[in-house]
MIZA-249830 format. One record per residue (C-alpha): residue number from 1; residue in one letter; chain; x negated, y negated, z negated. Coordinates in pm, 1 decimal. Layout:
BEGIN
NUM  A  A  X  Y  Z
...
REM end
This chain:
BEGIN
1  X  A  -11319.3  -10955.2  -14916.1
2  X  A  -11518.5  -10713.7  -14661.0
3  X  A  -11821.7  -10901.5  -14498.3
4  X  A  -11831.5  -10803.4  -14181.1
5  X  A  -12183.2  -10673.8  -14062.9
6  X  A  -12160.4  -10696.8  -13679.0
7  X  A  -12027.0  -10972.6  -13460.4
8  X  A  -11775.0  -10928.0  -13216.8
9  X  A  -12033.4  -10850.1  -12913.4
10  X  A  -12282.5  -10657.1  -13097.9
11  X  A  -12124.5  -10319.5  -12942.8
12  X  A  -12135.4  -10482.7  -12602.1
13  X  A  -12477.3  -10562.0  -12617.9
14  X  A  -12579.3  -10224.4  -12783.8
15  X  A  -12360.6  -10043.1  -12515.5
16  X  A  -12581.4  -10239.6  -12260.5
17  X  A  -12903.2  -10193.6  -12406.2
18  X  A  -12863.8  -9772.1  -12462.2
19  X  A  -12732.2  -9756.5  -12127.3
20  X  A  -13088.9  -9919.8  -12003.8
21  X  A  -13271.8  -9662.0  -12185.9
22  X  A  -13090.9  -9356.9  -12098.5
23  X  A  -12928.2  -9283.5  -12453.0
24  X  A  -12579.0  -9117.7  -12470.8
25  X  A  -12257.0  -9308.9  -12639.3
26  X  A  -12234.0  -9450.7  -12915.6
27  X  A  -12373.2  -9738.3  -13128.2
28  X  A  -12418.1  -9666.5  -13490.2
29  X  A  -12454.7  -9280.1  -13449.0
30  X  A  -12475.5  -9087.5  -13147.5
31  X  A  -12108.1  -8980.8  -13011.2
32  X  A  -12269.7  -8613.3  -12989.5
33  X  A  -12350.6  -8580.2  -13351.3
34  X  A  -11952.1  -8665.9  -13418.4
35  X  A  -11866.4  -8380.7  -13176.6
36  X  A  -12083.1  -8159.2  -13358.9
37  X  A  -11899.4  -8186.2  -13702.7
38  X  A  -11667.2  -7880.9  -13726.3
39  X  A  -11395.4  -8113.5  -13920.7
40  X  A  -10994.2  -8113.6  -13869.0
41  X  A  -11086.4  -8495.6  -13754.4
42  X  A  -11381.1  -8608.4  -13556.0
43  X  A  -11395.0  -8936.2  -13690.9
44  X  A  -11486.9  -9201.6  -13460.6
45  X  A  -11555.2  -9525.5  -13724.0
46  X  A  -11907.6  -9340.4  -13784.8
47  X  A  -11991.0  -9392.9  -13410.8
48  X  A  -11861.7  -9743.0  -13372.4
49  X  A  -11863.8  -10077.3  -13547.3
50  X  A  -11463.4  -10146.1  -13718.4
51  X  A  -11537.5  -10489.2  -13487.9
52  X  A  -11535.8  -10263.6  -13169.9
53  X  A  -11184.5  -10096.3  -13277.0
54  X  A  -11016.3  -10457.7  -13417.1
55  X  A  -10837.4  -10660.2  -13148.7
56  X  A  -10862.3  -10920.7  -13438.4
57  X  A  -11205.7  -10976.6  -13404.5
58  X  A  -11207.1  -10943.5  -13074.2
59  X  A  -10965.4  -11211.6  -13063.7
60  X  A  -11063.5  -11415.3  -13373.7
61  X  A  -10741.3  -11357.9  -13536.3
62  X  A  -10558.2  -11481.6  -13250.0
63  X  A  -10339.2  -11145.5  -13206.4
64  X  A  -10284.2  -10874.9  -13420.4
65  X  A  -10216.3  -10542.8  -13371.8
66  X  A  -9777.9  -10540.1  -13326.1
67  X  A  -9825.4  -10859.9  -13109.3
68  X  A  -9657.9  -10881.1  -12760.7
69  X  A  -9892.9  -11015.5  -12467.2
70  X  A  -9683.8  -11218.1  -12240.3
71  X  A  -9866.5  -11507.2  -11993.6
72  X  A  -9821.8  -11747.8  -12272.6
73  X  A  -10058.6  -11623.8  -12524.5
74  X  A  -10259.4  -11393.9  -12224.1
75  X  A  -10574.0  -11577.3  -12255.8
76  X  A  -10637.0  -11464.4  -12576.1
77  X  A  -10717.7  -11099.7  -12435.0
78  X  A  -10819.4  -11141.9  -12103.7
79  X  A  -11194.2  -11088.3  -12146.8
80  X  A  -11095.1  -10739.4  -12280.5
81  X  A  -10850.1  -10650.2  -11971.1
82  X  A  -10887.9  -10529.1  -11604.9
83  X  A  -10824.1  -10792.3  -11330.8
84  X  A  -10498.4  -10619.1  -11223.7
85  X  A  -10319.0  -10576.5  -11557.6
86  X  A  -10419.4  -10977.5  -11589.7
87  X  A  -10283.8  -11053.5  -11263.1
88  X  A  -9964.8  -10856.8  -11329.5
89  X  A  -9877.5  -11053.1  -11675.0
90  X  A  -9964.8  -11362.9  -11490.3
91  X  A  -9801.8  -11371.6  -11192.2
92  X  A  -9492.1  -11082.6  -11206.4
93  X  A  -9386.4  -11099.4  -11572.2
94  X  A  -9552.2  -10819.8  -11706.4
95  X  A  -9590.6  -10769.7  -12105.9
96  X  A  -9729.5  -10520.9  -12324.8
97  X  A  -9760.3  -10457.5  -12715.3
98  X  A  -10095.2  -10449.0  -12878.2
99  X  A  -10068.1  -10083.9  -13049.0
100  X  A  -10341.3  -9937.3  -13321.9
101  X  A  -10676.4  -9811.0  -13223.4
102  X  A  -10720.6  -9447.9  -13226.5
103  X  A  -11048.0  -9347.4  -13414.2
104  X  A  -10958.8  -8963.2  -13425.3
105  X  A  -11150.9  -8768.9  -13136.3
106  X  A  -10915.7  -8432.2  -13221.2
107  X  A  -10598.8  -8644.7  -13075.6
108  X  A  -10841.3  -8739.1  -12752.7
109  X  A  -10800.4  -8404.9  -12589.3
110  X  A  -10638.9  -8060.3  -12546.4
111  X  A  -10713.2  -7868.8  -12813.2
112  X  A  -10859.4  -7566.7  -12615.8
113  X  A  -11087.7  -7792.4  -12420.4
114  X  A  -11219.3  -7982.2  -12768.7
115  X  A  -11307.0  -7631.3  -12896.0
116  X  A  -11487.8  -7502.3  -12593.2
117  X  A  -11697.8  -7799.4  -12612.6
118  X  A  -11816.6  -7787.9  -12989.1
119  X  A  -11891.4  -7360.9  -12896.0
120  X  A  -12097.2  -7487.4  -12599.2
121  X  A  -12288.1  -7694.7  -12833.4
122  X  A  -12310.4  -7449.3  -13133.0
123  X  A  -12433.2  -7213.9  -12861.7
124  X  A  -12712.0  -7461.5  -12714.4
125  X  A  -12493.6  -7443.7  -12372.7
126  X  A  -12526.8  -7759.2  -12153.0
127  X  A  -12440.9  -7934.5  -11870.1
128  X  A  -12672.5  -8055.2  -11602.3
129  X  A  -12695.2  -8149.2  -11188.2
130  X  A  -12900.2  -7894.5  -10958.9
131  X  A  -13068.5  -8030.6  -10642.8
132  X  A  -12784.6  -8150.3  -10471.4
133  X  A  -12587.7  -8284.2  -10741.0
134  X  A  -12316.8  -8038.1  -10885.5
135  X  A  -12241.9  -7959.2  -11275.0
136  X  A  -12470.9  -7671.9  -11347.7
137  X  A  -12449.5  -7465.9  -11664.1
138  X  A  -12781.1  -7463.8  -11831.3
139  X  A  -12854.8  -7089.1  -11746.7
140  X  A  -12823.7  -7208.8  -11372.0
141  X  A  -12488.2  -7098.4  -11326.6
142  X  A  -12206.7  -7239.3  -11236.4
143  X  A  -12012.0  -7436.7  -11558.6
144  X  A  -11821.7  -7230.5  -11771.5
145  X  A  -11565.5  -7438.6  -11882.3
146  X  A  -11561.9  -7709.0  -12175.7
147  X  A  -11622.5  -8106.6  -12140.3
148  X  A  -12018.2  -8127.7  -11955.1
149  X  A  -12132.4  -8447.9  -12080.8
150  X  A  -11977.4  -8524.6  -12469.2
151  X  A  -12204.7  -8816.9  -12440.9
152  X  A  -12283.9  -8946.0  -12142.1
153  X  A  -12561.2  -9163.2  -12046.9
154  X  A  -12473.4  -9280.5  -11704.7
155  X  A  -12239.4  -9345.8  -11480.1
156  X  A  -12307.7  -8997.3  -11238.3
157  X  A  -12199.8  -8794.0  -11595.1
158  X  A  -11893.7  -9042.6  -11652.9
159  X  A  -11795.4  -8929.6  -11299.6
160  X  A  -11860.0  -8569.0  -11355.8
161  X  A  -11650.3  -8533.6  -11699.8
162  X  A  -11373.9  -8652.6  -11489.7
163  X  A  -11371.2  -8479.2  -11205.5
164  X  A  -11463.0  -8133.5  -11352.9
165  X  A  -11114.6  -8065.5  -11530.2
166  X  A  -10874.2  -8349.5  -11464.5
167  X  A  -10658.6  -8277.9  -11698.2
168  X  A  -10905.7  -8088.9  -11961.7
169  X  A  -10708.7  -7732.0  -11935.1
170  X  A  -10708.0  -7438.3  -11762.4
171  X  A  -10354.0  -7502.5  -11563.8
172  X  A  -10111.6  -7785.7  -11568.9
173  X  A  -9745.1  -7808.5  -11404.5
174  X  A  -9615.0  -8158.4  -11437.6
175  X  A  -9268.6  -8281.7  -11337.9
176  X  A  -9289.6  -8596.2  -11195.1
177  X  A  -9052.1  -8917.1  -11151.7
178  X  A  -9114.5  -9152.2  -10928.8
179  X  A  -8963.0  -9470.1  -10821.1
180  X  A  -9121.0  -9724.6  -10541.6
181  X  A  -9050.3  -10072.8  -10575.4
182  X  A  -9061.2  -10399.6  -10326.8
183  X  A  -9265.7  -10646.7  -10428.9
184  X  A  -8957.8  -10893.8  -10506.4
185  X  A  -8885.9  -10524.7  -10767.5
186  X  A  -8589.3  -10445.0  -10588.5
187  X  A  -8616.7  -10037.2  -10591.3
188  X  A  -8666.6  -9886.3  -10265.3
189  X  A  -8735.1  -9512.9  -10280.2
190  X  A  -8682.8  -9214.7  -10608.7
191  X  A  -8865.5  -8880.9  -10584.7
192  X  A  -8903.2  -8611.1  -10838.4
193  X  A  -9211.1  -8384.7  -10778.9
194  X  A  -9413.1  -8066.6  -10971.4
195  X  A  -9752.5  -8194.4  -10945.8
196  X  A  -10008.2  -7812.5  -11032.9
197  X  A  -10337.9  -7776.7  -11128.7
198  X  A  -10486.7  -7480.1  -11149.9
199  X  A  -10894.8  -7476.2  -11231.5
200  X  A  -11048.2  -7168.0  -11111.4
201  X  A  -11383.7  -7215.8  -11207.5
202  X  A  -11518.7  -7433.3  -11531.0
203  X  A  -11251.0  -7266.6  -11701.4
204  X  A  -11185.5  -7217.6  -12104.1
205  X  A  -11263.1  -6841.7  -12083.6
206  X  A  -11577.9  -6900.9  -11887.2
207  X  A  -11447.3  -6717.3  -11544.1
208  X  A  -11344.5  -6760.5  -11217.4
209  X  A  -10946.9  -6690.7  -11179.7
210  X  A  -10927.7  -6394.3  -10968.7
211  X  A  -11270.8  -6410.8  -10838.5
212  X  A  -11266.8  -6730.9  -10692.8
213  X  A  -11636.5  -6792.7  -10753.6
214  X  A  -11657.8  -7075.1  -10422.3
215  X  A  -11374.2  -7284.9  -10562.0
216  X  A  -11324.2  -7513.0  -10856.6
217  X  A  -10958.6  -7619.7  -10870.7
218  X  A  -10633.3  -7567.0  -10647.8
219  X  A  -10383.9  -7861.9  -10672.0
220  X  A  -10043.8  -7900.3  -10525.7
221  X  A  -9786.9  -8137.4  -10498.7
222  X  A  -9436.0  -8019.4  -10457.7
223  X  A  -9154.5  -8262.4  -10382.4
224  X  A  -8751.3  -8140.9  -10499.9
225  X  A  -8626.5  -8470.1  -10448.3
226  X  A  -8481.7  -8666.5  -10261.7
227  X  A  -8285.2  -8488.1  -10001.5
228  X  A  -8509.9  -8611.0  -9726.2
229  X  A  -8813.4  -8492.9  -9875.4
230  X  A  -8686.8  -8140.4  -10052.0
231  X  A  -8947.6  -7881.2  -9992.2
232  X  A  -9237.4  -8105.5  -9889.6
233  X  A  -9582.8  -7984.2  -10021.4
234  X  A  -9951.2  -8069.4  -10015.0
235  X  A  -10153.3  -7784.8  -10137.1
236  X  A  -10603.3  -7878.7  -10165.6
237  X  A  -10798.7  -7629.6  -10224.0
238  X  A  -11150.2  -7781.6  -10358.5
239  X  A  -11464.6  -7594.9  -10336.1
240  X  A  -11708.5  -7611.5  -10625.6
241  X  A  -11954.5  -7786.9  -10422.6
242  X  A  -11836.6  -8151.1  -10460.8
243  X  A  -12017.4  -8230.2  -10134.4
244  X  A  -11722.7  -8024.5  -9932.9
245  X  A  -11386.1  -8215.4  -9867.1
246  X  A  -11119.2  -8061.7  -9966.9
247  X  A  -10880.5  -7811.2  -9716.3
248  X  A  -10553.1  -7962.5  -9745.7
249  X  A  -10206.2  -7786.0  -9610.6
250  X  A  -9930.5  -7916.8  -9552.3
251  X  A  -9546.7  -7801.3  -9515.1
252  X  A  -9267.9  -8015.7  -9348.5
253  X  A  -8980.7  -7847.0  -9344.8
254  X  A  -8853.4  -8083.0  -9026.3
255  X  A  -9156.6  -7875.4  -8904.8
256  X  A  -9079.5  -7552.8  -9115.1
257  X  A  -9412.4  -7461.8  -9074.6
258  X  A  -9771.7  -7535.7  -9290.6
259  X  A  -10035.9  -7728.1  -9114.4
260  X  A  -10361.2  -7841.3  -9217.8
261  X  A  -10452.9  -8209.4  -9226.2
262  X  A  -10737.4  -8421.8  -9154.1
263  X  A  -10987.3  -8583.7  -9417.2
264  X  A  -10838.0  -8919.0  -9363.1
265  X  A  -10491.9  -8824.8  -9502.7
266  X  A  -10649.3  -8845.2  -9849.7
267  X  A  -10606.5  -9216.4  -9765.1
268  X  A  -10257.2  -9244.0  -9645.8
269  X  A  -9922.3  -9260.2  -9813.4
270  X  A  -9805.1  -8857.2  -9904.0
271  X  A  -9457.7  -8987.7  -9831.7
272  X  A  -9277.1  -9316.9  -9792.4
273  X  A  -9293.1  -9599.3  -10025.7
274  X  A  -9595.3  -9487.7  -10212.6
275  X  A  -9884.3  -9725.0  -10316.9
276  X  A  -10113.1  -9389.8  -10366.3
277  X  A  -10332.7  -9188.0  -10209.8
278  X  A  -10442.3  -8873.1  -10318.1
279  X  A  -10828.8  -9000.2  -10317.4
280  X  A  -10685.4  -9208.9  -10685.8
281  X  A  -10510.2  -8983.7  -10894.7
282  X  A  -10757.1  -8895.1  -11193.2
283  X  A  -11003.6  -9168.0  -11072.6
284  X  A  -11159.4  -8850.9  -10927.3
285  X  A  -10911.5  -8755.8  -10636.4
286  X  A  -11177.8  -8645.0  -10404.1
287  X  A  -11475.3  -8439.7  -10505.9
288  X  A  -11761.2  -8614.6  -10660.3
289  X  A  -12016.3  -8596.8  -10414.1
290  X  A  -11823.2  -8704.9  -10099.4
291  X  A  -11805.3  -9054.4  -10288.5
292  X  A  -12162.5  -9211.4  -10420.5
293  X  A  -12355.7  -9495.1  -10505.6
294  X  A  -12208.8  -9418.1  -10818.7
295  X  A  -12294.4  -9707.2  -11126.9
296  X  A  -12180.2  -9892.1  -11450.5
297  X  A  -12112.7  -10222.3  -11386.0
298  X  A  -12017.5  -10340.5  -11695.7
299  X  A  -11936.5  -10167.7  -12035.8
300  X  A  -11794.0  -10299.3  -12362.0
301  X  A  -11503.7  -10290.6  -12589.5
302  X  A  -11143.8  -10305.6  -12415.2
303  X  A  -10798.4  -10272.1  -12442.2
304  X  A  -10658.5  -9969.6  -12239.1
305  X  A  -10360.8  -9744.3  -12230.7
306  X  A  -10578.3  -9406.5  -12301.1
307  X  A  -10399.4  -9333.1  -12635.4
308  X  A  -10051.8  -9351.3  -12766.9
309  X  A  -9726.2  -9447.4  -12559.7
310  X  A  -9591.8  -9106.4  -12521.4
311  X  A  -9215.1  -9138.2  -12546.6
312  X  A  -9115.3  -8823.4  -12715.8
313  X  A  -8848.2  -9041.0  -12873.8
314  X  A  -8674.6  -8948.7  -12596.3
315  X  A  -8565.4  -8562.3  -12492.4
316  X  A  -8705.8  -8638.9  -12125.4
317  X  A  -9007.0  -8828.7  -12280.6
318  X  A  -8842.8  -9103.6  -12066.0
319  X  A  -9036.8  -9470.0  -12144.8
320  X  A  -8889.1  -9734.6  -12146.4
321  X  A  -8897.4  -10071.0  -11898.6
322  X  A  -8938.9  -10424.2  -11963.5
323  X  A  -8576.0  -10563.0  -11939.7
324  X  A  -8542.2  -10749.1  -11645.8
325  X  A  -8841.1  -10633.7  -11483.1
326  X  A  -8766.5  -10234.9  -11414.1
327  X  A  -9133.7  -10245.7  -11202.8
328  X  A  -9290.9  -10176.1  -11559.2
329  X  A  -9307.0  -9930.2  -11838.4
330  X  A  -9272.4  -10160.5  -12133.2
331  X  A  -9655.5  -9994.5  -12283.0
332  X  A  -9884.8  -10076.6  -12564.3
333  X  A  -10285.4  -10107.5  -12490.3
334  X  A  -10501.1  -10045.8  -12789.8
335  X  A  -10859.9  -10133.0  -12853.2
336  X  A  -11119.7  -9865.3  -12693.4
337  X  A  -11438.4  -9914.7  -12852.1
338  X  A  -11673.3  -9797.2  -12538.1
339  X  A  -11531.9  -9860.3  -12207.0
340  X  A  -11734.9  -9822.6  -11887.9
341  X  A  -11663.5  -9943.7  -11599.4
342  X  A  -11796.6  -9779.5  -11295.9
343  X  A  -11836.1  -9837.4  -10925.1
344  X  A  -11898.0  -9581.9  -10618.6
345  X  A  -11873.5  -9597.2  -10276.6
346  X  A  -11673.3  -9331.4  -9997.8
347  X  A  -11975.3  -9213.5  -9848.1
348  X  A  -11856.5  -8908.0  -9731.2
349  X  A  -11562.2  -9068.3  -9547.2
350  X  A  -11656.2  -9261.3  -9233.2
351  X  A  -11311.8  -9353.8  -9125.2
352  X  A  -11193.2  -9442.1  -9456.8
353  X  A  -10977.0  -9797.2  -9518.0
354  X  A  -11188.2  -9821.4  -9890.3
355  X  A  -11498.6  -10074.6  -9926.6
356  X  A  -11551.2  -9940.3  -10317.1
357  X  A  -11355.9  -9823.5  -10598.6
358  X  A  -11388.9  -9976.7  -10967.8
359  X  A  -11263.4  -9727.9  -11253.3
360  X  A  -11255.3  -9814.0  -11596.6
361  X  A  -11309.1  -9526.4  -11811.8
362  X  A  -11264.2  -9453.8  -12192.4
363  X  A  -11651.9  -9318.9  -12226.8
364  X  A  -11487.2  -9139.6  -12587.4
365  X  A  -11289.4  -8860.7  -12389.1
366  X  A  -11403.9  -9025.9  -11980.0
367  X  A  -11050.2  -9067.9  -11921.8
368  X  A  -10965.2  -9379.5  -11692.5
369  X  A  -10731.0  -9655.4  -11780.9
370  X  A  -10742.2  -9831.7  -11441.1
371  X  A  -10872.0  -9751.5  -11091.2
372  X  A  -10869.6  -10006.0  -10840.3
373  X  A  -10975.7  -10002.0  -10480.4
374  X  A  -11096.8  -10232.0  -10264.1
375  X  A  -10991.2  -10293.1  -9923.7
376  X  A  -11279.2  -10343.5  -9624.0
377  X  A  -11258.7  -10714.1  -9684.7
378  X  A  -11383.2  -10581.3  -10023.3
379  X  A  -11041.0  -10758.1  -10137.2
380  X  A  -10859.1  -10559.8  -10454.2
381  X  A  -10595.3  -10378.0  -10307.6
382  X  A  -10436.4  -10102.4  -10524.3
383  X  A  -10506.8  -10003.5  -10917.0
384  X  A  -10415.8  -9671.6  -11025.5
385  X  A  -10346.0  -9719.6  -11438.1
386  X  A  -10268.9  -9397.5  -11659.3
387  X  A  -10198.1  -9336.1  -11973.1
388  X  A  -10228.4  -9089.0  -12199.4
389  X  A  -10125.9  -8990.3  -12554.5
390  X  A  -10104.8  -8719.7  -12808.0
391  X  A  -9752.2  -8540.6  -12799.5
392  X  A  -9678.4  -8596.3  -13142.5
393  X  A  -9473.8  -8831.2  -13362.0
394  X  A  -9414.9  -8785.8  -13655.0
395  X  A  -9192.8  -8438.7  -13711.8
396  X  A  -9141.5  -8443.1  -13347.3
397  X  A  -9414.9  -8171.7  -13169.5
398  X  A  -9407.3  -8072.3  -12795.1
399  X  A  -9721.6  -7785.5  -12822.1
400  X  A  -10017.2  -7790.6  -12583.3
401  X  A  -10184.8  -7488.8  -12411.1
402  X  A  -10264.9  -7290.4  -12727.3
403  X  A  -9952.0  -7290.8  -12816.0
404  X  A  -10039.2  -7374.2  -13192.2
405  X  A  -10129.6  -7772.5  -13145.2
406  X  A  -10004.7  -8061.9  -13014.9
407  X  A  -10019.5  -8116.1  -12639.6
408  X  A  -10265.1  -8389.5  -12512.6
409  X  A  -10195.7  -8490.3  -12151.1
410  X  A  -10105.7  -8810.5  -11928.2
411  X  A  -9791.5  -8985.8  -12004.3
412  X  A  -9754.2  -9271.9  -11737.5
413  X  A  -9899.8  -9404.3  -11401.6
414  X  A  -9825.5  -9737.5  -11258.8
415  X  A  -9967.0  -9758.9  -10943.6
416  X  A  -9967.5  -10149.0  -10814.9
417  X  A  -10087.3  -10293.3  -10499.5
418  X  A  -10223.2  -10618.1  -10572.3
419  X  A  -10217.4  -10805.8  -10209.6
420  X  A  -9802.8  -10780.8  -10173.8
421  X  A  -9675.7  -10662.3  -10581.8
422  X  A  -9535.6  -10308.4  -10435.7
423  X  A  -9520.1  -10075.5  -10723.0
424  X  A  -9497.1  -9690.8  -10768.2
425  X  A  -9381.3  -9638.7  -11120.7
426  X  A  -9441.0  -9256.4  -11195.9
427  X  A  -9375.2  -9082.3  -11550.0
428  X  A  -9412.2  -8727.8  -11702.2
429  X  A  -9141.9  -8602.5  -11777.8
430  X  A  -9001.5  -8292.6  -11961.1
431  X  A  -8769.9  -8239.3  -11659.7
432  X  A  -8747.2  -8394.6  -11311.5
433  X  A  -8475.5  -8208.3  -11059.7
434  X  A  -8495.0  -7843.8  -11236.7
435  X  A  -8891.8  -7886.9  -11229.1
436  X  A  -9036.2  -7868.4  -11601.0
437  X  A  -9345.8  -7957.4  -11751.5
438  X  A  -9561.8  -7667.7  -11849.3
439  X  A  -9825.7  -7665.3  -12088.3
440  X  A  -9812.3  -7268.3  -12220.1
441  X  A  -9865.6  -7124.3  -11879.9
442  X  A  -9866.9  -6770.1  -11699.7
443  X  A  -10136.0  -6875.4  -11441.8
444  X  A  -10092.7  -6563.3  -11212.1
445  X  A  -9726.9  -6713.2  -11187.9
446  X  A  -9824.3  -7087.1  -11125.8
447  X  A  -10111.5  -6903.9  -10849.0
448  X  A  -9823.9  -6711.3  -10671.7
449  X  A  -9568.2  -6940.4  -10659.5
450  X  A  -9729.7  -7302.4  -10570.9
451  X  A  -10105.4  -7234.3  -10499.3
452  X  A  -10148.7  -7044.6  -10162.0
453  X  A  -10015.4  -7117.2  -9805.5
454  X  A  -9762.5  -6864.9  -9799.4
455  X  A  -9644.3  -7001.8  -10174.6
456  X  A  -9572.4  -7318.5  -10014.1
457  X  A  -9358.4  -7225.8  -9711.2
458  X  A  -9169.0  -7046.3  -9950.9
459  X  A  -9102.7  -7339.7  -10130.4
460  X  A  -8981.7  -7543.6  -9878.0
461  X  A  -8734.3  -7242.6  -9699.6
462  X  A  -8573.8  -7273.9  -10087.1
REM end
């Protein structure tokens, strides 16, 4: 028999109390130290209690890992869930399976990014903010690419490991499916999309792409389906100082011409049907510093949909639904040892419809499970919930950026509007409409083709 030598809220409380003194993650060793260990696995039981990664003793042996959560046995877990997934099991006939923990930090993140990192801190290289609040290198210059905070002790550097590199590599192309559904889950609209990210600063090779030294990232998304839509694009370009709004572009091919758009269409529908904005993809849709007030509300163990659940069982890495109830992917959550969950404010948008925005992040890799934002009533309104998951099972590989490991990436969104149970139900898939994921990437390509003004009215004369 193993005694156990930690209760079930001694990580919560240590969480707490290193938070209050300014120490990075981690409770039994600090989560930099793991980092530092040049090992095929970064093994995350030394930084943790086994309590913190055991929905067991979390539950005391009420579920068990394989156990389906359904609104009969929900109150078991809810002290270790958001308010929306809780809301969505108990009112709209949600379920989800309780999946194994992952305690490996290797299958946390692209493998390009992970070994950037451990140079930077072989090297002595570090993150920090300047005067006004942007990720500095520590020879002053701007960040050369890598994760910024491996430990982070507050919420600001939670923020900033998000919103650096969304999705921890140099470029992404995703195709995109979408479906939009009523509230009653009758299905109202389908789009396929390429959604591209291309950083151009705090890259893996330390550079700015094509001398791009003002600007951090260029994002597009492209829309090939449906008919009404076909050639529809939103192109931001961000500047590295998070304090500037984005320039976002436009092209409408009723229009057939690009035009830029306000600030306040970061908070409107892109197209019809959809629950999202652009401000929530990534918990970190608009740049750091035209949001503030940024804190940690509350941080403990929790169960979250940040490992796991990619569905490479099928050639389109289709998931599948919960029968009956097509709104939902039919997921597992696992236990995350060391979630954080953080509040801000829009501060740098007057006119915006958003009180404050809660995130819940995975403080392991500072990836988000939920995002929810709060209308000016400071009612919930809208949670944006990702997942994300190592692309491997098994025999069955789909490489990442290096082309000699596993891909690490996103695998589903469900974004949910709380006040009337619309739902935009959005998956990566291998192919949507012709559009295919890239990880392995010629960036000069991805640049020329979706990533400047004259790229996108291309697109939509196509």
């Amino acid at each position: 028999m193993r005694i156990r030598k930690y209760d079930v809220d001694y990580t919560r409380r240590k969480l707490m109390q290193n938070m209050a003194l300014g120490l990075g993650a981690g409770v039994l060793l600090p989560l930099e130290k793991i980092w530092a260990k040049d090992a095929l696995m970064l093994d995350l039981t030394k930084a943790y209690p086994d309590e913190a990664f055991s929905i067991e003793a979390q539950t005391k042996g009420k579920i068990s890992v394989g156990d389906v959560i359904t609104k009969e046995n929900l109150e078991h877990v809810e002290h270790l869930l958001d308010p929306c997934i809780i809301q969505q099991v108990r009112e709209d006939g949600r379920r989800f399976t309780i999946g194994p923990p992952e305690t490996d930090l290797t299958r946390m993140f692209t493998n390009p990014n992970l070994e950037k990192t451990q140079k930077n801190l072989a090297e002595g290289y570090y993150a920090k903010f300047d005067t006004n609040g942007n990720v500095v290198g520590s020879d002053n210059g701007n960040w050369k690419g890598g994760f910024p905070f491996p430990s982070p002790r507050n919420a600001n550097e939670i923020q900033a490991n998000a919103a650096l590199s969304w999705g921890r590599a140099d470029a992404n192309l995703y195709a995109v499916r979408q479906v939009d559904f009523a509230g009653d889950g009758s299905q109202q609209y389908a789009y396929d999309f390429a959604w591209v990210e291309l950083q151009m600063q705090a890259r893996i090779d330390g550079k700015a792409f094509r001398g791009h030294t003002d600007e951090i990232r260029r994002q597009n998304a492209y829309f090939e389906s449906s008919e009404d839509v076909k050639g529809t694009s939103f192109l931001s370009i961000w500047k590295y100082d998070q304090r500037e709004i984005p320039d976002l572009f436009g092209y409408l091919p009723q229009f057939r011409r690009v035009r830029q758009f306000p600030a306040n269409q970061r908070f409107e529908p892109l197209i019809p049907g959809a629950t999202w904005f652009l401000t929530d993809p990534w918990a970190a849709g608009d740049p750091m510093l035209t949001w503030g007030n940024y804190k940690i509300v509350e941080r403990k163990p929790m169960l979250t949909a940040t490992t796991g659940n990619f569905g490479i069982k099928d050639d389109n890495w289709q998931l599948p639904t919960i029968p009956g109830n097509e709104k939902y992917f039919d997921v597992a959550l696992a236990m995350s040892p060391d979630v954080a969950v953080v509040e801000s404010t829009p501060t740098g948008y007057p006119r915006a419809p958003v009180s404050k925005r809660l995130a819940w992040f995975d403080v392991r890799n500072c990836t988000y499970t939920g995002c929810i934002r709060y209308d000016l009533q400071g009612k919930p309104w809208v949670n944006f919930e990702s997942a994300f998951g190592y692309y491997q099972d098994g025999d069955r590989v789909v490489m990442g950026h290096d082309g000699k490991t596993p891909a690490w990436s996103w695998t589903y969104v469900m974004s949910y509007n709380m006040q009337n149970k619309r739902m935009s139900r959005l998956d990566h898939a291998y192919e949507a409409s012709g559009i295919r994921s890239l990880f392995e990437i010629d960036q000069d390509w991805m640049y020329d083709t979706y990533l400047t003004t004259s790229a996108q009215q291309a697109l939509g004369r196509v």
